[in-house]
C-alpha positions as CSV (number, residue, x, y, z in Angstrom):
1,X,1.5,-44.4,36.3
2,X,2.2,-46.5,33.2
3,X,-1.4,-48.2,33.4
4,X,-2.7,-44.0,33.5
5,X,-0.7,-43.4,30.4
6,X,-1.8,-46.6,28.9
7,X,-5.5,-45.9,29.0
8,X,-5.1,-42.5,27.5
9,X,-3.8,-43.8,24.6
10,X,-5.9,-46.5,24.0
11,X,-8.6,-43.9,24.7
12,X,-7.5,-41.6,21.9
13,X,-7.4,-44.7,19.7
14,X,-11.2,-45.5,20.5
15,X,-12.0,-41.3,19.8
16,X,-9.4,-41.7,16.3
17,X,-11.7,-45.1,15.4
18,X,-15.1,-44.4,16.5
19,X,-15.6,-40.1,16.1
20,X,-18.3,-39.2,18.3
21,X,-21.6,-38.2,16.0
22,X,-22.7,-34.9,16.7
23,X,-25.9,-34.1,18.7
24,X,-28.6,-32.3,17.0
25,X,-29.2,-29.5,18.5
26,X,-31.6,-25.7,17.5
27,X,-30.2,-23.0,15.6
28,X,-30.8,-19.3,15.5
29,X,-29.9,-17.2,12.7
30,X,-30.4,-13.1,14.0
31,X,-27.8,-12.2,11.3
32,X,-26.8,-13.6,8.0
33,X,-25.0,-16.6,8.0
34,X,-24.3,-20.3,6.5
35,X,-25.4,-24.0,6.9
36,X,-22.2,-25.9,5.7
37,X,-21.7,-29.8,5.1
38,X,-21.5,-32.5,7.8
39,X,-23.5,-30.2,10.2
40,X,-26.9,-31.3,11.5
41,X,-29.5,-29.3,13.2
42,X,-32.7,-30.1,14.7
43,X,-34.8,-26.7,14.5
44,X,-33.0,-23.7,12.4
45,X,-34.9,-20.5,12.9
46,X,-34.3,-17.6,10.5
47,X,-35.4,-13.9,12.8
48,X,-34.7,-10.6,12.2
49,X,-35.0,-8.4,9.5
50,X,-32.7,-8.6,5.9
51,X,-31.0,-11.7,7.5
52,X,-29.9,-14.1,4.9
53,X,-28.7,-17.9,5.4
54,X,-26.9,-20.0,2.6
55,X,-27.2,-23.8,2.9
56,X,-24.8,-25.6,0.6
57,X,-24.9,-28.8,2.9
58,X,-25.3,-30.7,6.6
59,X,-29.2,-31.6,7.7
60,X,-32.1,-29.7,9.2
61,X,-35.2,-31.5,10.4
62,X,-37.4,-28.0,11.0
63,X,-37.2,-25.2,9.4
64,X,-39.0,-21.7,10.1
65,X,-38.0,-18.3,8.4
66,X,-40.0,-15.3,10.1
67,X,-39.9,-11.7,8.7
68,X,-38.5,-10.3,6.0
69,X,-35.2,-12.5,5.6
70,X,-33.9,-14.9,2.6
71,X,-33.3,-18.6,2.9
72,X,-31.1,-19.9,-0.4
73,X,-30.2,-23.8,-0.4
74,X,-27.8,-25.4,-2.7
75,X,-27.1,-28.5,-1.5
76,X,-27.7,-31.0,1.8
77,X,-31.1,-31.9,3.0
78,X,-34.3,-31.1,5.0
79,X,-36.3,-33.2,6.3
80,X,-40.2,-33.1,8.2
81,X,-41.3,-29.2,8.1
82,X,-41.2,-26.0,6.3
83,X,-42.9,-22.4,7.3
84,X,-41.8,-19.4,5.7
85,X,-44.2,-16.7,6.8
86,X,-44.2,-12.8,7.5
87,X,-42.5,-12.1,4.0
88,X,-40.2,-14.5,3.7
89,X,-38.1,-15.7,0.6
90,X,-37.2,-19.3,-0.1
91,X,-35.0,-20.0,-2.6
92,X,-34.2,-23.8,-3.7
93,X,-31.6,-24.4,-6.3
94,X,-30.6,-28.3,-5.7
95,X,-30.5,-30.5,-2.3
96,X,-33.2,-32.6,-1.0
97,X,-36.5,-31.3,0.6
98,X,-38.2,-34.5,1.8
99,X,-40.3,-33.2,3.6
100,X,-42.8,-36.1,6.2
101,X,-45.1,-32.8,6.8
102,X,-46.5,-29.1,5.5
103,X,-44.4,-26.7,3.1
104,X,-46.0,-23.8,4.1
105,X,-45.9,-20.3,2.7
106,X,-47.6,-17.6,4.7
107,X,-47.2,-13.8,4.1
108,X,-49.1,-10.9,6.2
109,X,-51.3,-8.4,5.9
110,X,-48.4,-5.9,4.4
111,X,-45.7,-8.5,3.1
112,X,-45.7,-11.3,0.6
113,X,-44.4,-14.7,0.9
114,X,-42.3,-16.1,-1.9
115,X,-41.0,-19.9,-2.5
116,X,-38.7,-20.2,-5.8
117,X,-38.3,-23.7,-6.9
118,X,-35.2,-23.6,-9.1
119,X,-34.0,-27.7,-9.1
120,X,-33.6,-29.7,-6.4
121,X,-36.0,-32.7,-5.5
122,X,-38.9,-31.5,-3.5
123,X,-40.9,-33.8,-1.7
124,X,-44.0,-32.6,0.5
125,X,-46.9,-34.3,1.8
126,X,-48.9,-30.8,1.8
127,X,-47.9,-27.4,-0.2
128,X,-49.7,-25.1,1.9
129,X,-49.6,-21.4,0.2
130,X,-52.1,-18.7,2.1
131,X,-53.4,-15.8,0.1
132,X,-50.2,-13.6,0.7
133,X,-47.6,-16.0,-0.8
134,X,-46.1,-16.0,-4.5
135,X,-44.9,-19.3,-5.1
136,X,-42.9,-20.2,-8.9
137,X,-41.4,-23.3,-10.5
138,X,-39.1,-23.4,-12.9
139,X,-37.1,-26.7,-11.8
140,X,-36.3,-29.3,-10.0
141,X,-38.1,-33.1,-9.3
142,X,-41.2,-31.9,-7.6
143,X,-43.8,-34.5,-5.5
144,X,-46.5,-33.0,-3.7
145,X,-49.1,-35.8,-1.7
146,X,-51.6,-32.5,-2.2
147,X,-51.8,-28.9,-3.3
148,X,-53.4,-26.3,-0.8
149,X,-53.4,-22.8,-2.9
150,X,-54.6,-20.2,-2.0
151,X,-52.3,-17.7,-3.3
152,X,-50.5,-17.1,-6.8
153,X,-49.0,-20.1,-8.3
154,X,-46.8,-20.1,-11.5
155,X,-45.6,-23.0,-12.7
156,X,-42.9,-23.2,-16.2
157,X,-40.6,-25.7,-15.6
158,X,-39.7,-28.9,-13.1
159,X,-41.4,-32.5,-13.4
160,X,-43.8,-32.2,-11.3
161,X,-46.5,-34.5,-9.7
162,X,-49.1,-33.8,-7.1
163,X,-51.9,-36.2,-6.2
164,X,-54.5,-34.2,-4.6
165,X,-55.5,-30.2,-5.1
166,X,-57.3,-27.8,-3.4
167,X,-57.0,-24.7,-5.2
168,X,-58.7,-21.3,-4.0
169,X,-62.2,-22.8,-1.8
170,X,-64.2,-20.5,0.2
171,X,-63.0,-16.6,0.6
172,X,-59.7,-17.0,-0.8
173,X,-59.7,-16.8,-4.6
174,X,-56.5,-18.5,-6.4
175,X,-54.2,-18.2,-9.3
176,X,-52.2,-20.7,-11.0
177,X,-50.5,-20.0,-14.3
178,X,-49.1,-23.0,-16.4
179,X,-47.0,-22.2,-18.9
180,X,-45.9,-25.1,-21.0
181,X,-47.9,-27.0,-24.2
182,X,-49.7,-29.9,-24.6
183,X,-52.3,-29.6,-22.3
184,X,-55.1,-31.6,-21.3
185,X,-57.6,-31.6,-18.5
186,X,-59.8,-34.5,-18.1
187,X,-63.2,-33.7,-15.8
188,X,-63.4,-37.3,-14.2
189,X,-60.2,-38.9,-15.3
190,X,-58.4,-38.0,-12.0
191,X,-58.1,-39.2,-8.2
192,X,-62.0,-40.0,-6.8
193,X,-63.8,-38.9,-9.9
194,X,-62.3,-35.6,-10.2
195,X,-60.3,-34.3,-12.9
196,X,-56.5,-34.1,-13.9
197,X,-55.0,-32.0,-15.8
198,X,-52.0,-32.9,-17.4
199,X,-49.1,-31.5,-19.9
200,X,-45.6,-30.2,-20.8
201,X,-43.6,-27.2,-19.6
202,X,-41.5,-25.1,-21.2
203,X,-38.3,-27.2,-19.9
204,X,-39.9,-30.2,-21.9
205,X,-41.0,-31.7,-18.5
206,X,-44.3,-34.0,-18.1
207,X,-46.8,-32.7,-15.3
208,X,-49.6,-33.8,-13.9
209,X,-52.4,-32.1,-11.1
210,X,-54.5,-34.4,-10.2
211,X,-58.0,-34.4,-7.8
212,X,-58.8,-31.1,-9.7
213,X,-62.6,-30.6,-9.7
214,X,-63.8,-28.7,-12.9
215,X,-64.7,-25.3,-10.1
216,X,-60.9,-25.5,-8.5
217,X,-59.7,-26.1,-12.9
218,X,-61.2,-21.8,-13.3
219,X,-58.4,-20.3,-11.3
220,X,-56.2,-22.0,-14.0
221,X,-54.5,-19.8,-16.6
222,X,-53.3,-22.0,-19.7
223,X,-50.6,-20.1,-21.4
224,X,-49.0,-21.6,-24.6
225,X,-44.9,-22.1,-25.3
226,X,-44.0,-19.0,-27.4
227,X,-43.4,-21.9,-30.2
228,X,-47.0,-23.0,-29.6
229,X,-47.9,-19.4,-30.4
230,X,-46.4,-18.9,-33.4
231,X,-47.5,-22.4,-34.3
232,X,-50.9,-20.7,-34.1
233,X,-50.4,-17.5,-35.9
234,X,-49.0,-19.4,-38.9
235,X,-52.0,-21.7,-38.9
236,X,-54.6,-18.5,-38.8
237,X,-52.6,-16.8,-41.4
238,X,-52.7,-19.5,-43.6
239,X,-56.9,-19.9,-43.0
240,X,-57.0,-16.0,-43.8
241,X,-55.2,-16.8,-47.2
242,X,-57.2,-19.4,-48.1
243,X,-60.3,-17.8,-47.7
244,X,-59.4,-14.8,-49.7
């Protein structure tokens, strides 16, 4: 009996010592609801309709958000896989997405897609965006291996750094609006002969797009800092003075 009582204490010591990790495990989310610090899930699936999910913390490897339901992170990490499709809303406002696969943003025939990059540091080895996605940046340390767009892109703030584009090819027309100063695209100066375009945002923050043939470099809108603009009246006004 006292050899019984003396393993359970030595066992409890062991437990106290060494805490037994937790086992990833999958993670359904039919109703709103939170992914919190030290928790760590394999796949989290987002179903349903108006179901929203707050992660401030813990680990995902696999994330999927289907329908018309909100994902908002704050804080922790994902790693290997992102696809928000069927209306979906991805909101990122600091954590890590490191992501060893696609970030892809895929709406529907009646629904948009949207990704919101507020901060954070976003790594992706693809940024896949279909025709019915709305993607923004405003934020954040952003490192994409390549750009797939085939949907709206707007990008204002974030340092941001992709090494290969496709924008818009066959049927699906893009449409990526920059709005920052400073830029310049060079037609061969990029990734296997192809252009780069490069520039500032409206955060101050350097960019670069690089493998951007001059074709893809059309679905481009250019749109000058508001300083920039008035930069530009001031110049024209003075030219319109002097040549009265």
């Amino acid at each position: 009996m006292i050899k019984f009582k003396k393993t359970i204490v030595i066992l409890a010591l062991l437990v106290n010592i060494y805490p037994m990790k937790a086992i990833a495990a999958n993670k359904t989310f039919t109703s709103s609801g939170q992914i919190l610090p030290g928790e760590t899930w394999n796949n989290v699936y987002i179903q349903n309709i108006g179901t929203i999910v707050d992660m401030s913390g813990g680990q995902v490897n696999y994330l999927s958000i289907q329908g018309a339901n909100y994902f908002n992170m704050s804080g922790g990490q994902i790693n290997t896989y992102i696809y928000a499709e069927n209306g979906s809303t991805v909101n990122i406002y600091d954590g890590i997405v490191n992501l060893s696969s696609d970030f892809i943003v895929d709406g529907s025939l009646t629904s948009i897609s949207h990704l919101n990059i507020m901060g954070g540091n976003v790594t992706a080895k693809v940024l896949k965006a279909y025709p019915t996605s709305n993607i923004e940046f405003t934020g954040g340390i952003l490192n994409f291996d390549t750009f797939n767009i085939m949907g709206e892109l707007t990008i204002k703030g974030g340092s941001l750094n992709v090494n290969y584009a496709y924008i818009g090819y066959g049927p699906y027309p893009a449409m990526v609006n920059v709005y920052g100063y400073g830029f310049n695209y060079n037609p061969t100066g990029g990734n296997l002969g192809e252009g780069i375009l490069t520039g500032y945002l409206l955060d101050n923050n350097f960019f670069s797009i690089n493998g951007l043939s001059e074709s893809e470099f059309q679905s481009f809108n250019l749109i000058p800092e508001p300083a920039t603009l008035a930069l530009f009246a001031i110049g024209s006004l003075a030219i319109l003075r002097r040549r009265r």
